[in-house]
SEKEVO-288935 format. One record per residue (C-alpha): residue in three letters; x, y, z. Coordinates in steps of 0.2 Angstrom, whole numbers, padded with zeros to 4 digits, always signed. Example, Ala and Ser with C-alpha at 12.3 -4.5 7.8 and 13.67 -1.06 7.14 Angstrom:
BEGIN
ALA+0062-0022+0039SER+0068-0005+0036
//
This chain:
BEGIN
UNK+0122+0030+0025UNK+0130+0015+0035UNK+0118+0007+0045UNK+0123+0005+0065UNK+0125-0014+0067UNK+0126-0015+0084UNK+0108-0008+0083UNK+0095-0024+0091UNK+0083-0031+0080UNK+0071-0042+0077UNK+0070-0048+0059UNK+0054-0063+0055UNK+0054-0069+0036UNK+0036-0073+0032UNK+0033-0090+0022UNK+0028-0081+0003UNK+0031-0088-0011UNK+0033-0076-0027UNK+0032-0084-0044UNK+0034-0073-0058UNK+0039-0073-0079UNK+0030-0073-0097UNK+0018-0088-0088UNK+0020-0088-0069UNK+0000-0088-0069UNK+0001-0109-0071UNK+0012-0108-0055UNK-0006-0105-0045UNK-0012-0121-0045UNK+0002-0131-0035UNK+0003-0116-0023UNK-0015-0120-0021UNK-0011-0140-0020UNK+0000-0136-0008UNK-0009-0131+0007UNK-0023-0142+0002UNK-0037-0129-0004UNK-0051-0138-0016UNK-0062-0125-0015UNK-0056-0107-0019UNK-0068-0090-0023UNK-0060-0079-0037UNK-0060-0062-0030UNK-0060-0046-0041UNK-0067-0032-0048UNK-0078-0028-0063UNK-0063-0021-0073UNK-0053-0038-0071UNK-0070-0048-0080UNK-0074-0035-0094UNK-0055-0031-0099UNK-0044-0043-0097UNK-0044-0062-0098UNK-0037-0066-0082UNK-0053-0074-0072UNK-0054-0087-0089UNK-0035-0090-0087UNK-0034-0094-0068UNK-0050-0105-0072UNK-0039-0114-0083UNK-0027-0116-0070UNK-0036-0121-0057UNK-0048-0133-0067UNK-0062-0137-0052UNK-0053-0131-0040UNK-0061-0114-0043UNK-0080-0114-0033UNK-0084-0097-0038UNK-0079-0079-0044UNK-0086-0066-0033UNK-0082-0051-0045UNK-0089-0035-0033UNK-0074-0029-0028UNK-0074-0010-0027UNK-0061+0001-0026UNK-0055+0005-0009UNK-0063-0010+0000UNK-0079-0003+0007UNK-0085-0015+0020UNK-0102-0016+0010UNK-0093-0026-0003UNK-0083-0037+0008UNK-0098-0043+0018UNK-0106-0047-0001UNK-0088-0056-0003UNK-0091-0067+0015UNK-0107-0073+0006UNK-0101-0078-0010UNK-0087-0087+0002UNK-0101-0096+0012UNK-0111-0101-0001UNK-0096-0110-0010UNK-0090-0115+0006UNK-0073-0109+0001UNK-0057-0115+0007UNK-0044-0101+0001UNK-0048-0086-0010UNK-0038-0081-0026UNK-0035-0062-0029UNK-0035-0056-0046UNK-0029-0035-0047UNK-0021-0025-0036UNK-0022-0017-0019UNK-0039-0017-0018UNK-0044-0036-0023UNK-0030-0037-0011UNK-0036-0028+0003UNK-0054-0035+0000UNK-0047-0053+0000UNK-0041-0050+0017UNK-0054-0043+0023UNK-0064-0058+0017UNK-0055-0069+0024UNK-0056-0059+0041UNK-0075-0058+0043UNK-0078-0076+0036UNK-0068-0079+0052UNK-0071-0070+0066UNK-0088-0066+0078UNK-0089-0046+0073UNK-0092-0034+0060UNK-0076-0023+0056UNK-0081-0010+0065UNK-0079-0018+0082UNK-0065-0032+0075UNK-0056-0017+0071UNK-0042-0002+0078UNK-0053+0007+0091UNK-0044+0025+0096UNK-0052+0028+0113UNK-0050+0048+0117UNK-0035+0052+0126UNK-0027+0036+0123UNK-0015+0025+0113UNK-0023+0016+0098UNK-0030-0002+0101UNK-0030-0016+0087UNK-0042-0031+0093UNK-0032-0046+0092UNK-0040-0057+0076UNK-0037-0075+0082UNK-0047-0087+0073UNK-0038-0098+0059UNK-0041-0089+0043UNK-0042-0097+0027UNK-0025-0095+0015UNK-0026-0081+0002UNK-0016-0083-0016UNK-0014-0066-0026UNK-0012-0064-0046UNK-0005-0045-0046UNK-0009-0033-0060UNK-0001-0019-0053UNK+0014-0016-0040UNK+0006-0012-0025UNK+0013-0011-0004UNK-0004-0021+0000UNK+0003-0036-0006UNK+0013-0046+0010UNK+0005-0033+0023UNK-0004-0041+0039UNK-0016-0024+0040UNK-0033-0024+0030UNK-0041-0003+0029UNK-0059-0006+0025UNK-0069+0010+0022UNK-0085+0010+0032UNK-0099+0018+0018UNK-0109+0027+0033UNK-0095+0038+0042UNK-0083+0040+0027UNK-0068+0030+0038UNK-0056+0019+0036UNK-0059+0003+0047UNK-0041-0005+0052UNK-0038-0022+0057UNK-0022-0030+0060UNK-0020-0050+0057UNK-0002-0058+0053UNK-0013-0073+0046UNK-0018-0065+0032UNK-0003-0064+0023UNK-0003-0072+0007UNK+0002-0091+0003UNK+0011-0086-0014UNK+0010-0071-0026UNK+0010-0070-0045UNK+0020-0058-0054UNK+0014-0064-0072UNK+0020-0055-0086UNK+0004-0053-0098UNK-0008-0048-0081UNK+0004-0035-0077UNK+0003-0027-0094UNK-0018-0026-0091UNK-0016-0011-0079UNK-0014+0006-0089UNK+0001+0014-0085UNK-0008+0027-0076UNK-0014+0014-0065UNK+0004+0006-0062UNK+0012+0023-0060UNK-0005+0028-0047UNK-0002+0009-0039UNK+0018+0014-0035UNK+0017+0030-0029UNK+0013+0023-0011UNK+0029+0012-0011UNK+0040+0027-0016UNK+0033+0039+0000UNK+0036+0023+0011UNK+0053+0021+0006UNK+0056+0039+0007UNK+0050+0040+0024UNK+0057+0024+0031UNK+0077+0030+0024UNK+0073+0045+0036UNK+0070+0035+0048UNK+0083+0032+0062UNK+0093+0019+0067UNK+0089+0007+0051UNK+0098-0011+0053UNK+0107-0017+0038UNK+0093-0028+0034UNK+0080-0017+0033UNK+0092-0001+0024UNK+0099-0014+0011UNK+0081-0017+0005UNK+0077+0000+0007UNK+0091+0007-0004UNK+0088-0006-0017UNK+0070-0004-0017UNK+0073+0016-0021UNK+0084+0011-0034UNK+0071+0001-0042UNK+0059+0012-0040UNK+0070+0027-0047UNK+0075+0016-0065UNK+0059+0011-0067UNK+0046+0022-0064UNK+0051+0035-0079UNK+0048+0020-0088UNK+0031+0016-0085UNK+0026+0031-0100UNK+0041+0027-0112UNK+0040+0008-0112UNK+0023+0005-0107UNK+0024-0015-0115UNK+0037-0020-0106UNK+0035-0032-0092UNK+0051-0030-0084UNK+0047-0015-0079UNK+0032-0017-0071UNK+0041-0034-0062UNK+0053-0023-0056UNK+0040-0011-0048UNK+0031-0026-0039UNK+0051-0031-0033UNK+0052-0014-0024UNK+0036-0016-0016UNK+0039-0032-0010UNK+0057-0025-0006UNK+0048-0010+0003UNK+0037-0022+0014UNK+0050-0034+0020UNK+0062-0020+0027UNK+0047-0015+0036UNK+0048-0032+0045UNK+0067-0028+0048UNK+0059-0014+0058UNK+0060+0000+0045UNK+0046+0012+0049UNK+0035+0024+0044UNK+0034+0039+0058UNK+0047+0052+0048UNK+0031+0056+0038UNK+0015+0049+0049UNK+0007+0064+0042UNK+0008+0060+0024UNK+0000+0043+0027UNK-0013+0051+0038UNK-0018+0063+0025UNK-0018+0054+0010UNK-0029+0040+0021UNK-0040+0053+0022UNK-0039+0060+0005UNK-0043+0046-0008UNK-0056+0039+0004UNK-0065+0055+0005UNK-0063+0058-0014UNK-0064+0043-0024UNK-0059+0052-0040UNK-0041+0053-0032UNK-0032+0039-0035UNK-0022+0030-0022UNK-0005+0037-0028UNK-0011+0053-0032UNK-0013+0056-0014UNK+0006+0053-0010UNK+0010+0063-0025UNK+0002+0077-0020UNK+0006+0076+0000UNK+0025+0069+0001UNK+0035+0086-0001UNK+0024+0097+0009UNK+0024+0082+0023UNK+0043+0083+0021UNK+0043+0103+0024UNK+0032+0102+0037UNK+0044+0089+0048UNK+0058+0098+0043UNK+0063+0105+0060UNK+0058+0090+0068UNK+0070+0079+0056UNK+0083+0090+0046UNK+0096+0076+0048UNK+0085+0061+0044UNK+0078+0072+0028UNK+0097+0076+0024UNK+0099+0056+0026UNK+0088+0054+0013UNK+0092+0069+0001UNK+0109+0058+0001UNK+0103+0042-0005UNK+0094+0052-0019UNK+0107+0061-0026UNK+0103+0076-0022UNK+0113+0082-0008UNK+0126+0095-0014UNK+0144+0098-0007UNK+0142+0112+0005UNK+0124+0109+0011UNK+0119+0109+0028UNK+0104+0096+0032UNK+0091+0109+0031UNK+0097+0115+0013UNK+0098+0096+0010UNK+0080+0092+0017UNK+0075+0106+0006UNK+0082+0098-0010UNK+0075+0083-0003UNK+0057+0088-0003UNK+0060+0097-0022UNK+0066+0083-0030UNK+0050+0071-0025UNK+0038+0085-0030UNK+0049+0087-0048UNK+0047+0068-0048UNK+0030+0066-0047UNK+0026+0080-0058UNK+0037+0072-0072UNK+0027+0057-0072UNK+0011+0065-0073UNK+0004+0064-0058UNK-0006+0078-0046UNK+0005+0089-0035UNK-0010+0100-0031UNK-0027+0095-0022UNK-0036+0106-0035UNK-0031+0093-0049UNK-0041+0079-0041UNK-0058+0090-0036UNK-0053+0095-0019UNK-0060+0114-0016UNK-0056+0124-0002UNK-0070+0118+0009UNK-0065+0101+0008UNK-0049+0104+0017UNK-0059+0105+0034UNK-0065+0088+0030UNK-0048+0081+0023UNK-0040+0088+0041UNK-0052+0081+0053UNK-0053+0064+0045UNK-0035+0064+0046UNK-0034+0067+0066UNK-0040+0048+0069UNK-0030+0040+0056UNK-0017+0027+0064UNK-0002+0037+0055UNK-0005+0052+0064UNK+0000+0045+0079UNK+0019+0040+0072UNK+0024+0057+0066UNK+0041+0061+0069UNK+0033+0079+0074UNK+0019+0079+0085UNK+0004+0085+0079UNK-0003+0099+0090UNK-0019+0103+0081UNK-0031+0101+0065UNK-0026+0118+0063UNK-0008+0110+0058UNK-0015+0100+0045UNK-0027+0110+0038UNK-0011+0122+0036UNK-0003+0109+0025UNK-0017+0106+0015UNK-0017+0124+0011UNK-0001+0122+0003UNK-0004+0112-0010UNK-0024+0119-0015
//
């Protein structure tokens, strides 16, 4: 693909600083120094305190800079444990927070940060979907405190302005949108990433590689935004196989966090998302409703059929993309392309061990209903390069993967 130069856009490079290496965990404390925080909350889940050491090593890094550890972090950010994280801040009187995991500590960070803030719960601060209308996404103005993150796993959460809460009484995913809470600086240290299971890392990346796919079907990429692209799918394409077969090395997992970040940025060069809105709907949908299916395993399991369901409506951006993977024969049109396209992902996925079928992560047939309706209000819907006409549409997806 050769990108269309002549294309306007709008790139804005956000002020993060990655540190990463065999001990880029003692980089923390003069990112801290550096805005001037004296008073941070660890955030974390139980996981990061009983398994690995990492709470005790950013302790010794940050001496008595460290006010508190709030470890009740749960996974995918339920508003219940967010507002116990606002407490622990107040009561510490916290001055930045330091997250410790991956895209949930991440997310539930944010989210900290965002209700320590602002006058609201996170149901009225955040995207309201008013019936018949665009979505609407509150503007979150209050000065928020600054947020450091030590990863243990590659994840797309990491430089994002969005933080998706789940609300514990309706099963939905809350959206707020806040630049401000991107992060100061972000650790890639070697021993914390080798603390997530290669399940884990593999279930963390999964995301990054839909986005990515999506985004090269995209139209009208700037060479910004399809130079990271294509470089984040070649890391993502070396390295994942990898995870299984060389599951101690850190390189590897460095080089996952390097696509997402990769990923992310071509996103602010205005790569976007909406040649498969309906994937991120539904997987939205699917690992909030079932908490046994893990983040990635959602994409896994929803990439291709998304694909084949926007074929008509994006044969040539599909084709695009069948292209960049190596997959496009001499002598195929763009619908024998997309096609190979879609095959390929589902044969990569499946070679690393993750679910291409809803019946692998406990979704029976009468879950599909539920899966489908939660889906019609997710903010990805609304960015699909083929409109949606109907739940009917998304229930028919489902039902080719049960």
């Amino acid at each position: 693909m050769t990108p269309d130069a002549s294309v306007p856009f709008r790139f804005v490079g956000y002020p993060v600083r990655v540190h990463a290496g065999p001990d880029a965990l003692g980089k923390l404390a003069e990112e801290v120094d550096r805005v001037r925080s004296k008073r941070v909350l660890v955030v974390c889940g139980q996981s990061i305190i009983t398994s690995t050491d990492l709470v005790g090593r950013v302790k010794d890094a940050l001496g008595e800079r460290v006010a508190g550890v709030f470890s009740g972090g749960k996974t995918g950010s339920p508003v219940t444990s967010v507002i116990e994280g606002v407490a622990a801040a107040r009561e510490v009187d916290a001055d930045g927070i330091v997250a410790i995991g991956g895209g949930s500590a991440v997310v539930t960070a944010r989210g900290i940060t965002i209700l320590l803030a602002e006058n609201g719960t996170a149901q009225e601060l955040c995207t309201q979907y008013p019936e018949g209308k665009p979505p609407v996404s509150p503007r979150l103005l209050a000065p928020k405190i600054p947020n450091f993150i030590v990863l243990t796993t590659a994840t797309t959460a990491v430089t994002r302005a969005g933080t998706a809460l789940i609300d514990p009484e309706s099963g939905h995913r809350l959206e707020l949108f806040d630049p401000k809470t991107r992060p100061v600086a972000v650790i890639w240290d070697d021993q914390a990433l080798l603390t997530a299971s290669p399940w884990l890392c593999l279930n963390a990346t999964a995301s990054c590689f839909t986005g990515v796919a999506a985004a090269l079907q995209g139209n009208g990429l700037n060479p910004m935004a399809e130079s990271d692209l294509f470089e984040a799918l070649r890391l993502l394409k070396d390295n994942l196989p990898l995870v299984n077969s060389r599951p101690d090395d850190p390189t590897v997992r460095t080089n996952l966090c390097a696509a997402a970040f990769l990923y992310n940025r071509a996103t602010d060069a205005g790569a976007g998302g909406s040649a498969l809105g309906v994937v991120t709907a539904l997987a939205h949908s699917l690992d909030t409703r079932y908490p046994e299916c893990g983040h990635g395993d959602a994409y896994s399991i929803l990439t291709a059929p998304g694909m084949r369901f926007n074929l008509e409506a994006n044969a040539a951006g599909q084709a695009r993309f069948a292209a960049a993977m190596g997959v496009k024969k001499d002598g195929m049109d763009d619908r024998q392309a997309a096609a190979a396209a879609a095959d390929a992902i589902e044969a990569l996925f499946t070679g690393l061990d993750l679910p291409v079928r809803l019946s692998q992560v406990g979704v029976q047939e009468d879950g599909i209903d539920v899966i489908a309706e939660d889906a019609m209000t997710d903010f990805g819907l609304h960015r699909n390069v083929r409109k949606i006409q109907s739940v009917d549409e998304l229930r028919g997806i489902l039902a080719t993967v049960r």
